[in-house]
C-alpha positions in Angstrom: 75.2 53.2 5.1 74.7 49.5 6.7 78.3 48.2 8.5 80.2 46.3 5.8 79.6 42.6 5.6 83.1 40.4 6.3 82.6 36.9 5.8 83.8 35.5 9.4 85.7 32.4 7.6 87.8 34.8 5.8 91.2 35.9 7.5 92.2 39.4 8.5 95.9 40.3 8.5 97.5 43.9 9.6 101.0 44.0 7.4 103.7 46.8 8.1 105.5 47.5 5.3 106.6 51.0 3.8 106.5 52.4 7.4 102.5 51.8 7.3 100.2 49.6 8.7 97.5 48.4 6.4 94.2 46.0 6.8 93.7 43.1 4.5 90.8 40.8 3.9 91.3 37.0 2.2 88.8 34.6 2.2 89.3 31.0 1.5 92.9 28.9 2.3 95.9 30.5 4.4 98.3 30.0 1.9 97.4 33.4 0.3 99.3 34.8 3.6 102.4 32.7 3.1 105.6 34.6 2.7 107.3 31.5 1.0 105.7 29.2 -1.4 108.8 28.3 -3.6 109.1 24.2 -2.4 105.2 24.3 -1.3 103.6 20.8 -1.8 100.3 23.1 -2.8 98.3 23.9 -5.5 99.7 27.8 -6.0 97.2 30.6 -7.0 98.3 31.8 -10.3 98.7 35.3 -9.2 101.4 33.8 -6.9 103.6 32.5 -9.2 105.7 35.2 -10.3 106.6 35.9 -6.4 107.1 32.9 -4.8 109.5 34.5 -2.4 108.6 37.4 -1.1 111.6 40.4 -0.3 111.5 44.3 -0.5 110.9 44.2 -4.4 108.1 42.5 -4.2 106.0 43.1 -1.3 103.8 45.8 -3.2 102.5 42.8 -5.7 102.1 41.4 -2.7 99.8 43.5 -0.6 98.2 44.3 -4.4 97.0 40.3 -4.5 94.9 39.9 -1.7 91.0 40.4 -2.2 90.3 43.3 -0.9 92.0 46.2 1.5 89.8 47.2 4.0 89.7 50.3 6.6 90.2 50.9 9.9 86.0 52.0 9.7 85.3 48.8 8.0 86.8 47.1 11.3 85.1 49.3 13.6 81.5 48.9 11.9 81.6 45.8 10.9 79.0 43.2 12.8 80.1 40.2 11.2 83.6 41.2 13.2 86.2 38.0 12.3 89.6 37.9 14.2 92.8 39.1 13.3 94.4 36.0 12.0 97.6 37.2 11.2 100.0 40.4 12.1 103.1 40.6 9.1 105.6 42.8 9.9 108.5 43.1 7.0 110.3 45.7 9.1 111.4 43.1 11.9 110.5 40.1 9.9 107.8 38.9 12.0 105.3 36.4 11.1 102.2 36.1 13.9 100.0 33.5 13.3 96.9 34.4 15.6 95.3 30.4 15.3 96.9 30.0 19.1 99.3 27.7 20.9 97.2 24.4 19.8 96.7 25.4 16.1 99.8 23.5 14.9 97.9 21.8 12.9 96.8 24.5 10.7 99.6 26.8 10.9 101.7 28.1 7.8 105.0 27.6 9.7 106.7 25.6 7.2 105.8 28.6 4.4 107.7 31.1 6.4 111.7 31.2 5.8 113.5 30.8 8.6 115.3 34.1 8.5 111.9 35.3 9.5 110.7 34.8 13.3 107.4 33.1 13.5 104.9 33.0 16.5 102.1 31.1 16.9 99.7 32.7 20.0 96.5 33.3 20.3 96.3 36.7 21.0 98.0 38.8 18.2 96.3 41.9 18.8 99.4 42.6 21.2 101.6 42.8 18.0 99.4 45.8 16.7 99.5 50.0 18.2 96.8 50.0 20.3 94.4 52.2 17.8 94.3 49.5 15.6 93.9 46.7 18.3 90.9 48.8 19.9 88.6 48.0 16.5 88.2 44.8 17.6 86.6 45.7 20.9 83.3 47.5 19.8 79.5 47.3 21.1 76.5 47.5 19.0 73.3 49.5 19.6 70.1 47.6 18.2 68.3 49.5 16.0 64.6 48.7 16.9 65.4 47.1 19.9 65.5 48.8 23.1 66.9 45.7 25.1 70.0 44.8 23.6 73.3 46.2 23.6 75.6 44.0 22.2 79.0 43.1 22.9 81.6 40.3 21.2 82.0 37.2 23.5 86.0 37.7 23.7 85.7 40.9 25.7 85.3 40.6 29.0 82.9 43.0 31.3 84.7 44.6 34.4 84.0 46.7 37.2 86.1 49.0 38.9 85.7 51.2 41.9 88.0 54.1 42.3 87.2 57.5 45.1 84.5 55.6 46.0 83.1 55.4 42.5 81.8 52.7 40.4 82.4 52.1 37.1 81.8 49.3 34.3 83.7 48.6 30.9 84.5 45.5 28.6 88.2 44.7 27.2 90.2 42.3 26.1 90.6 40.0 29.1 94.5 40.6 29.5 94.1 44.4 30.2 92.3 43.4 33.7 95.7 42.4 34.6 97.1 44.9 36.8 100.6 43.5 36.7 101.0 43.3 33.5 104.9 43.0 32.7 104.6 39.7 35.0 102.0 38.1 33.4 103.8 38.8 30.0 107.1 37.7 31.6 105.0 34.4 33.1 103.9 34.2 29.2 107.2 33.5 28.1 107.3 37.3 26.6 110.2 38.7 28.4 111.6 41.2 26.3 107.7 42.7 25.4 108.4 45.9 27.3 111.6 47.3 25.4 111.0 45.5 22.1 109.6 47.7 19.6 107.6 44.9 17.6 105.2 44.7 20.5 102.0 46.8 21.1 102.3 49.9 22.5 99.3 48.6 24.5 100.0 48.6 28.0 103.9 49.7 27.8 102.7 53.2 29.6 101.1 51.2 32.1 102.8 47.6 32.8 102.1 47.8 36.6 98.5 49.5 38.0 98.2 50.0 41.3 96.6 53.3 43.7 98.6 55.3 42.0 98.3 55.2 38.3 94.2 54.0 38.9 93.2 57.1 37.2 95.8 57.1 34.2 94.6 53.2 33.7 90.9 54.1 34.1 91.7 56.7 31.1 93.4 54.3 29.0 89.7 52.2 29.0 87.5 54.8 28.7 86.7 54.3 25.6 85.2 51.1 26.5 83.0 52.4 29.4 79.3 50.8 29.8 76.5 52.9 31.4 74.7 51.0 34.2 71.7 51.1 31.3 74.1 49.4 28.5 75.1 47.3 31.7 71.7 45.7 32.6 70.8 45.7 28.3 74.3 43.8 27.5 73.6 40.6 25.6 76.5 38.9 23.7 77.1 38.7 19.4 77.9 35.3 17.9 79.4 35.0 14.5 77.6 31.9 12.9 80.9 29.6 13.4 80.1 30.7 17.2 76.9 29.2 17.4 78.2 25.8 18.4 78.2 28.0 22.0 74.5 28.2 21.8 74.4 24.7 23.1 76.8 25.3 25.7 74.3 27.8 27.0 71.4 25.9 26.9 70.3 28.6 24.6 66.5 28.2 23.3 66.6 28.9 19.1 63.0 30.2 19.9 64.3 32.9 22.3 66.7 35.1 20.1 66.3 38.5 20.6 67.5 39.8 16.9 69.6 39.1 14.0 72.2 40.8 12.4 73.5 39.0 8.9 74.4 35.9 10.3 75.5 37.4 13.7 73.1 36.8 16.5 72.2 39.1 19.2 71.4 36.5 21.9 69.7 36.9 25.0 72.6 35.5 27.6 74.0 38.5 29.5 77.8 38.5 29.9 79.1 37.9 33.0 81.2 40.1 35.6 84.2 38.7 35.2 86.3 40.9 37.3 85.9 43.7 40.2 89.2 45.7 41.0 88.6 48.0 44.0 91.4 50.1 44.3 90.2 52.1 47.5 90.1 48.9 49.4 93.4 47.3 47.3 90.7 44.4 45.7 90.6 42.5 43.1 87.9 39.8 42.1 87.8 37.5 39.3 84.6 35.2 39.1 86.0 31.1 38.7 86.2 30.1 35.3 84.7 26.9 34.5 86.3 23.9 36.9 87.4 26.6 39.5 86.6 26.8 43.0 85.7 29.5 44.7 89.1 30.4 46.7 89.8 34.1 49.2 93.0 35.3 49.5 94.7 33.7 46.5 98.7 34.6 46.1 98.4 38.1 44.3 101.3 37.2 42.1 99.3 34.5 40.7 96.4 37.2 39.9 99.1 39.3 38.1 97.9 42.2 40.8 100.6 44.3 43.5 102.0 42.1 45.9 99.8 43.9 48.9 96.5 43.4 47.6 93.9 41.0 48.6 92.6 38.6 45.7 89.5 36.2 45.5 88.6 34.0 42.9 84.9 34.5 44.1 81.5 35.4 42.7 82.0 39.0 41.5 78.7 40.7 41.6 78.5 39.5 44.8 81.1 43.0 46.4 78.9 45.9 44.8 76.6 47.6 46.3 73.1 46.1 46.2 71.8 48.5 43.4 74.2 47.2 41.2 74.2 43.6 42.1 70.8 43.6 40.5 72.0 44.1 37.2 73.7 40.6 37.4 71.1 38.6 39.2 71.1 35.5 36.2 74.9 35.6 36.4 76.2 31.8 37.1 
């Protein structure tokens, strides 16, 4: 069965309600998502009108309105793969809008009562248990085409050395933080650890160092990459992604393969971080502007205060064999 097709400018939402969490699909406007439309200066859907307001007698008609339910498998298969947009929780009254810090001006703030809490971030995976969160970080094997694996541009590829071992996976770029309760406390997230409407991601492991490696190297094993998938990773664009395609200097001519309207494009992903916990290392390769800088404050780098960090070209600290495999890397 081909991987269900999700239009990208739709909106996801995950909604707890009943003691569940389910998986919605909308596309079109926001306002579907609102939780109050009774003074909204809008053109109201129809099917809205008979619950305005939304409370506990009403939230079934609500989840029943919305175009289509989808599953956890849908998530997981799915190559046209849109962001979560918005996490809903009626239990705690929680209202995550996943558009990020500078999308006030297309948030749905004023549509949310003020009994509710509303947060605007841009990473509202950390609202959700970590099995849902981990559908949104996913490869794909090209059928046909021996020199692609494919990976979503928002994960970010890691290596980590541990007994004298080398290993490579992709995640979400926040679990590379190995001091992760001060990053969320530098966030402006102080209570994440003890408040229950925040992911269970990470709260087993808010501070990584020699010894919990192994315990954090088991919480991303799902995401491991073989040096093979490693020197055949190429990134997947949704079509509103293309734009990045210029960035790149990418070459129309020069895609490898299509998938719907994703692209598999042939621009490996970099090495955006190298944490080597038998020498008490961590890399992470300049973002764009940065300088290359040794022996940055490890608090900065969210890592354990005795470590030594670099902002430095990563691929640059493993051994030669594996260096090869990011030769193009900028």
């Amino acid at each position: 069965m081909p991987p269900p097709k999700l239009n990208e400018y739709g909106h996801i939402g995950a909604i707890f309600a009943n003691n569940q969490w389910s998986l919605f699909y909308e596309e079109g406007n926001r306002y579907a998502w609102a939780i109050d439309l009774t003074n909204a200066d809008i053109d109201i859907p129809e099917t809205r009108m008979d619950f305005l307001k939304l409370d506990r007698s009403n939230v079934k008609k609500y989840l029943d309105n919305f175009q289509r339910r989808i599953s956890s498998q849908d998530i997981e298969n799915a190559i046209e793969k849109p962001p979560l947009t918005f996490v809903i929780n009626f239990d705690a009254m929680l209202f995550v809008d996943g558009s990020g810090e500078d999308g006030e001006h297309i948030s749905i703030r004023e549509y949310i009562p003020n009994e509710w809490q509303y947060k605007l971030v841009r990473n509202p995976y950390f609202f959700l248990p970590n099995a849902l969160r981990k559908l949104w970080i996913s490869k794909h094997i090209v059928e046909g085409n021996v020199n692609n694996v494919g990976i979503f541009r928002w994960c970010a590829v890691g290596a980590i050395k541990y007994l004298d071992q080398w290993r490579f996976f992709y995640e979400h770029p926040e679990m590379w933080y190995l001091d992760f309760e001060t990053f969320m406390k530098v966030t402006g997230t102080r209570d994440w650890l003890n408040n229950p409407v925040y992911s269970d991601w990470r709260k087993s492991l808010p501070r990584v160092n020699t010894e919990n490696a192994s315990e954090y190297i088991d919480a991303m094993e799902k995401t491991e990459l073989t040096v093979d998938e490693v020197a055949k990773l190429t990134y997947v664009l949704t079509e509103s992604e293309q734009y990045l395609i210029e960035e790149w200097d990418f070459d129309e001519s020069s895609r490898s393969s299509e998938l719907g309207n994703a692209l598999i494009i042939p621009r490996k992903p970099p090495l955006r971080y190298v944490i080597d916990f038998d020498e008490q290392l961590f890399i992470r390769l300049p973002y764009k502007g940065d300088k290359v800088q040794h022996n940055v404050d490890p608090v900065k780098m969210f890592t354990p205060p005795y470590w030594t960090c670099h902002i430095d070209i990563t691929h640059t600290y493993l051994p030669a064999d594996l260096q090869r495999l990011f030769h193009d890397q900028l």
